[in-house]
C-alpha positions as semicolon CSV with decimal commas, in nm:
position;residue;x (nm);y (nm);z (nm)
1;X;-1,679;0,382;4,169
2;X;-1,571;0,171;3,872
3;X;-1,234;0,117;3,807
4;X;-0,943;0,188;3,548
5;X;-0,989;-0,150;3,413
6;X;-1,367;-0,116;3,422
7;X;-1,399;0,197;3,236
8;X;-1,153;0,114;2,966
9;X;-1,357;-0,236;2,890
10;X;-1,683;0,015;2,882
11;X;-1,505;0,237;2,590
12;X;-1,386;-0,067;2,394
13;X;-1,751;-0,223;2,420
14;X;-1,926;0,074;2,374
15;X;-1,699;0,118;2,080
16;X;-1,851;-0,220;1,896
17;X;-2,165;-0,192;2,042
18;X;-2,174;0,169;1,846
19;X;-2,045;0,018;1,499
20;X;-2,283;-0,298;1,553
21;X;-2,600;-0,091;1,624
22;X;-2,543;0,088;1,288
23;X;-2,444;-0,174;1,091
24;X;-2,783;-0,365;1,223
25;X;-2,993;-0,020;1,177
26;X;-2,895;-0,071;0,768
27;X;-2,952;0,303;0,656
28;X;-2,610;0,365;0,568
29;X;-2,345;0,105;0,369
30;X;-2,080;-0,057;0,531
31;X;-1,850;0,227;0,374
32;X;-2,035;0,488;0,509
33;X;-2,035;0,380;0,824
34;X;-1,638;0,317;0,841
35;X;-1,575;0,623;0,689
36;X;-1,744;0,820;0,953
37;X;-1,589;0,611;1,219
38;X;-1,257;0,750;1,078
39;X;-1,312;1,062;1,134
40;X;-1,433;1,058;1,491
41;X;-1,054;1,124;1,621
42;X;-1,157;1,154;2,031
43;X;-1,383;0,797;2,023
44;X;-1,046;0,727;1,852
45;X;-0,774;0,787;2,103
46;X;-1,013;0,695;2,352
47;X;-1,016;0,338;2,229
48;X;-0,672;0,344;2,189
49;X;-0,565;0,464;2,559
50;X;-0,811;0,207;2,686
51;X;-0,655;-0,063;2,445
52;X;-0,271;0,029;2,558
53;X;-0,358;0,062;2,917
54;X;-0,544;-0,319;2,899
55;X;-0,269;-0,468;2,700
56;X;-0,003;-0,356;2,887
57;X;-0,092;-0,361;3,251
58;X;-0,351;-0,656;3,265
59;X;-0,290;-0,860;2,987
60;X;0,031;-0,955;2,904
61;X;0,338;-0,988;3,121
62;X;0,629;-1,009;2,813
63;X;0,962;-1,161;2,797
64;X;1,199;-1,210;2,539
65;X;1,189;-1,528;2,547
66;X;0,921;-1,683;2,291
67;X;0,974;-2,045;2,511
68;X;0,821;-1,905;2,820
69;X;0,484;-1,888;2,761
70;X;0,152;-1,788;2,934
71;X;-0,170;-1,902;2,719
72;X;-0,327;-1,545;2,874
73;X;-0,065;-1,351;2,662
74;X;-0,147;-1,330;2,283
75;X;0,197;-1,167;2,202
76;X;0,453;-1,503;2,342
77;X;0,185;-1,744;2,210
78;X;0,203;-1,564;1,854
79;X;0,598;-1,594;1,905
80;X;0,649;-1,920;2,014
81;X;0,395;-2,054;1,736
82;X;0,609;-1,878;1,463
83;X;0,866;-2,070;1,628
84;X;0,772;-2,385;1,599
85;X;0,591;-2,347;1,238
86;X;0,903;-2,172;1,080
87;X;1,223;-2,345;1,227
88;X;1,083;-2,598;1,483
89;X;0,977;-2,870;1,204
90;X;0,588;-2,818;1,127
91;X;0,602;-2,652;0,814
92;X;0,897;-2,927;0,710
93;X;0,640;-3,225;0,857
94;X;0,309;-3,081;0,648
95;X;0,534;-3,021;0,292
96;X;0,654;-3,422;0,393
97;X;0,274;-3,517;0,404
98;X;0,222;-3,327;0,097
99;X;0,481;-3,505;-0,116
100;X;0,338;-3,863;0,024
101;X;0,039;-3,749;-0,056
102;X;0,122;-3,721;-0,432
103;X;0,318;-4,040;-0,431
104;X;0,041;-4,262;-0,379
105;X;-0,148;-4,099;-0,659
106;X;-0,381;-3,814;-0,412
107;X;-0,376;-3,399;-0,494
108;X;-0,151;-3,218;-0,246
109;X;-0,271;-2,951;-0,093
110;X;0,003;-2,727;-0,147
111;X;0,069;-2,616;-0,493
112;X;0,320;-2,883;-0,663
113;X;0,545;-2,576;-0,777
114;X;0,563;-2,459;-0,371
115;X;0,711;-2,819;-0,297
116;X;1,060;-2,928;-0,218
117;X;1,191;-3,230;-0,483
118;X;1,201;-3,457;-0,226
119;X;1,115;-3,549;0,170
120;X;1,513;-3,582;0,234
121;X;1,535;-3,190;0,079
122;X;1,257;-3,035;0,297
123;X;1,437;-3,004;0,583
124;X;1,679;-2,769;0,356
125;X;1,411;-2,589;0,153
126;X;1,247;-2,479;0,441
127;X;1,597;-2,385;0,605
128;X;1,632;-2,152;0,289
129;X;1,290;-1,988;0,295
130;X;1,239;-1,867;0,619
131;X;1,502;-1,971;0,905
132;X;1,663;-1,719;0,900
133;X;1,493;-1,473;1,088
134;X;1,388;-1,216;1,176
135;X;1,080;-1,272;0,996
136;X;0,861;-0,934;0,805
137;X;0,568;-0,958;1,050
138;X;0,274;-0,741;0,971
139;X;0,087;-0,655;1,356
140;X;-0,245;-0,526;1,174
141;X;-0,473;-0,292;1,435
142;X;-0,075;-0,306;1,655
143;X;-0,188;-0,053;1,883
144;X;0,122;-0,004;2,040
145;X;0,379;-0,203;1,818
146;X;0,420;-0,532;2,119
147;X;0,644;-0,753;1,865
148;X;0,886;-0,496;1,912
149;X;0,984;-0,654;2,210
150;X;1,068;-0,942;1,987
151;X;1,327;-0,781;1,700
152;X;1,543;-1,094;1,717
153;X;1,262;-1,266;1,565
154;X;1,055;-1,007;1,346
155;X;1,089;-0,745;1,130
156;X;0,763;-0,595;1,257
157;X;0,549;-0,308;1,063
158;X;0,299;-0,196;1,276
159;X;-0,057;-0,022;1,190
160;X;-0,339;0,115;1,350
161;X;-0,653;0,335;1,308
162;X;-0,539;0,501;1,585
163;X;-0,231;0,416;1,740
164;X;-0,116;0,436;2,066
165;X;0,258;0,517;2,006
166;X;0,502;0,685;1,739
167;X;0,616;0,344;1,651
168;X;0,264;0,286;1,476
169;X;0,161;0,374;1,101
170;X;-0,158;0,548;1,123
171;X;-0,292;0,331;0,845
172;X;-0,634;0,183;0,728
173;X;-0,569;-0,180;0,636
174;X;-0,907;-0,231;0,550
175;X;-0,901;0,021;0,248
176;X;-0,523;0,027;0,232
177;X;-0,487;0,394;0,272
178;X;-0,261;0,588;0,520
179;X;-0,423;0,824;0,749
180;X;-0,146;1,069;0,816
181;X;-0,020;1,168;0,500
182;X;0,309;0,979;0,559
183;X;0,349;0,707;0,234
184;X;0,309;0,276;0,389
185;X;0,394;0,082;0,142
186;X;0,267;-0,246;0,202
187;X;0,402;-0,480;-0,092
188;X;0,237;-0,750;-0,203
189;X;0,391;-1,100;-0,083
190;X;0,680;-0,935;0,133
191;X;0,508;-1,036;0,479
192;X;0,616;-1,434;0,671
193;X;0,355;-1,359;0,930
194;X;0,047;-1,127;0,929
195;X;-0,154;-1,079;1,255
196;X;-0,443;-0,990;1,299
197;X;-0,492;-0,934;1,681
198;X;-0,845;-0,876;1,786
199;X;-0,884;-0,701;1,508
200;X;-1,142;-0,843;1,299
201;X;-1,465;-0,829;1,634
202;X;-1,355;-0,473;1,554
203;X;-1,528;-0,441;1,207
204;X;-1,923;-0,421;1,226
205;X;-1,987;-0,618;0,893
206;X;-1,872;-0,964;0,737
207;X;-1,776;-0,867;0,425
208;X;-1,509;-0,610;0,596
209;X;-1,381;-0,901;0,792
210;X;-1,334;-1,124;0,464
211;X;-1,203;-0,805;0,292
212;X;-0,903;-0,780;0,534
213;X;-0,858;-1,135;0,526
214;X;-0,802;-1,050;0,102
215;X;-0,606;-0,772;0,182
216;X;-0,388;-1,002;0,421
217;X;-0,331;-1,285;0,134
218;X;-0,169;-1,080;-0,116
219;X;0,067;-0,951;0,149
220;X;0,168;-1,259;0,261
221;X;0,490;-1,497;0,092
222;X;0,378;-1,840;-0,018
223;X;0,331;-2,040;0,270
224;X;0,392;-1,769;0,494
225;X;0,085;-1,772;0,798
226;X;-0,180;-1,526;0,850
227;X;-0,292;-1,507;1,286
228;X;-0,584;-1,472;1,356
229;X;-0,674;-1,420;1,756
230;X;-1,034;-1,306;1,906
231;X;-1,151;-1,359;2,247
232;X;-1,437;-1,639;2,317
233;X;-1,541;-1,738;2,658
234;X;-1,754;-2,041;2,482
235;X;-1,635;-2,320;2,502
236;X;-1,491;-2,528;2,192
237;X;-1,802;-2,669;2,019
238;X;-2,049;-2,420;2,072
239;X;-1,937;-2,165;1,802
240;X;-1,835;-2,524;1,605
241;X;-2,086;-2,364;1,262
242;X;-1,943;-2,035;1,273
243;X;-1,562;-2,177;1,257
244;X;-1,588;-2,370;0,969
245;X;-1,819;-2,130;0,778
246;X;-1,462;-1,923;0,863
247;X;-1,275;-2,203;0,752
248;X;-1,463;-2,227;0,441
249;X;-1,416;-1,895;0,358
250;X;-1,064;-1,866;0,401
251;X;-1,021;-2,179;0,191
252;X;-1,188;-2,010;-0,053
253;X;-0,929;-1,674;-0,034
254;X;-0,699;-1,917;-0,140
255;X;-0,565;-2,053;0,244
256;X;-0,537;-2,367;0,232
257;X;-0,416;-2,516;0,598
258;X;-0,618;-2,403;0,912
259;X;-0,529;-2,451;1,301
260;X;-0,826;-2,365;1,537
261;X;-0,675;-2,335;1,899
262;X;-0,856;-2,272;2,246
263;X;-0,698;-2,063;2,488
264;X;-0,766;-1,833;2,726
265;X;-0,765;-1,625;2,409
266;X;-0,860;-1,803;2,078
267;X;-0,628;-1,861;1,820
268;X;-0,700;-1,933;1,474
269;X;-0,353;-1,976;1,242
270;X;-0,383;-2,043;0,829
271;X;-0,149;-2,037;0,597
272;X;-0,075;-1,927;0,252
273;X;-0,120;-2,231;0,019
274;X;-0,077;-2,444;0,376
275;X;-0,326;-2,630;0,617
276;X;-0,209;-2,641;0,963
């Protein structure tokens, strides 16, 4: 007899598998095939119990403490890396780069109006923009709403397709509609962080993927950081093409700095008008 854990992986794979085998077939648009996804409410909160149940009993093992960190747990490693980007001194370190950058004569890569006056002031700019948290975090395909375990560090909205709790906006990011009549308003560069937790394997087609990418850019503040986390058992260079034909997309959205991290569970982080 399979088990709990065993039967929930089938309904999440048999979930994709579903989307993919459409998508491949090619008699119906990308649209069309969404749209009727939508409306399949059981294959909905199926998912969704199987997703909760995963998350929550074999994935992650939470703390409120962003320093204490297991590599398994996409939730502390999204926390901790907020951490250290925000207040811990990367973001100050990059905008430093950027102004030596235009002193001997070469094009920053962060728009000049984005940049402190000098390397003394970044420390402070930075300070003024985003240290004091919590940070608006935007947990796209949430699920079950996990960064509420950290409130003394985001401001979390949460949406889902389906979600798994109350605490959840029943919203489609990828059209930017709400699903249960209640109003979302999602305004446009009011978010520090945007995640996107395996959420984009989820859609079927590229151009869905890129579309939520969009969506997530004109959410985001100027150099706040859009995360990006999908599982990949290969190891680093074998899916080396397919990561920077990402990266070259983004850059073309308009991100501009890009860290690729291998963990037990990938991590790709860009930022708004930043490399990292």
């Amino acid at each position: 007899m399979a088990s709990c854990q065993e039967l929930h992986n089938s309904i999440i794979k048999g979930t994709h598998k579903i989307l993919r085998t459409q998508y491949k077939q090619g008699s119906k648009t990308d649209n069309e095939i969404w749209g009727e996804h939508l409306k399949k409410t059981e294959t909905l909160m199926e998912y969704a119990t199987s997703m909760h149940s995963l998350a929550t009993s074999v994935w992650e093992q939470r703390t409120s403490d962003p320093s204490d960190v297991d590599l398994n747990d996409r939730i502390k490693w999204t926390a901790k890396s907020c951490c250290e980007y925000f207040r811990e001194g990367e973001l100050v370190k990059m905008l430093q780069k950027d102004l030596r950058r235009l002193q001997f004569g070469n094009p920053s890569q962060v728009e000049e109006s984005l940049l402190p006056p000098d390397e003394q002031g970044a420390l402070t700019y930075v300070e003024n923009m985003f240290n004091k948290s919590p940070w608006a975090l935007l947990d796209v395909g949430s699920c079950y709403n996990p960064f509420s375990h950290y409130s003394s560090l985001f401001n979390t909205t949460a949406v889902d397709i389906a979600p798994a709790t109350k605490t959840v906006y029943k919203y489609d990011f990828l059209t930017m509609t709400s699903l249960s009549g209640e109003e979302v308003i999602l305004k446009e560069e009011s978010f520090d962080v945007v995640v996107f937790s395996l959420l984009l394997s989820y859609f079927p087609s590229p151009s869905q993927r890129v579309q939520c990418c969009v969506n997530a850019y004109a959410l985001l503040k100027p150099l706040g950081a859009l995360v990006i986390i999908e599982p990949d058992s290969s190891h680093q260079n074998k899916n080396a093409h397919m990561i920077h034909s990402w990266k070259t997309v983004l850059h073309t959205l308009g991100y501009q700095r890009w860290r690729y991290i291998t963990t037990p569970l990938p991590v790709q982080t860009v930022t708004k008008h930043n490399y990292i």
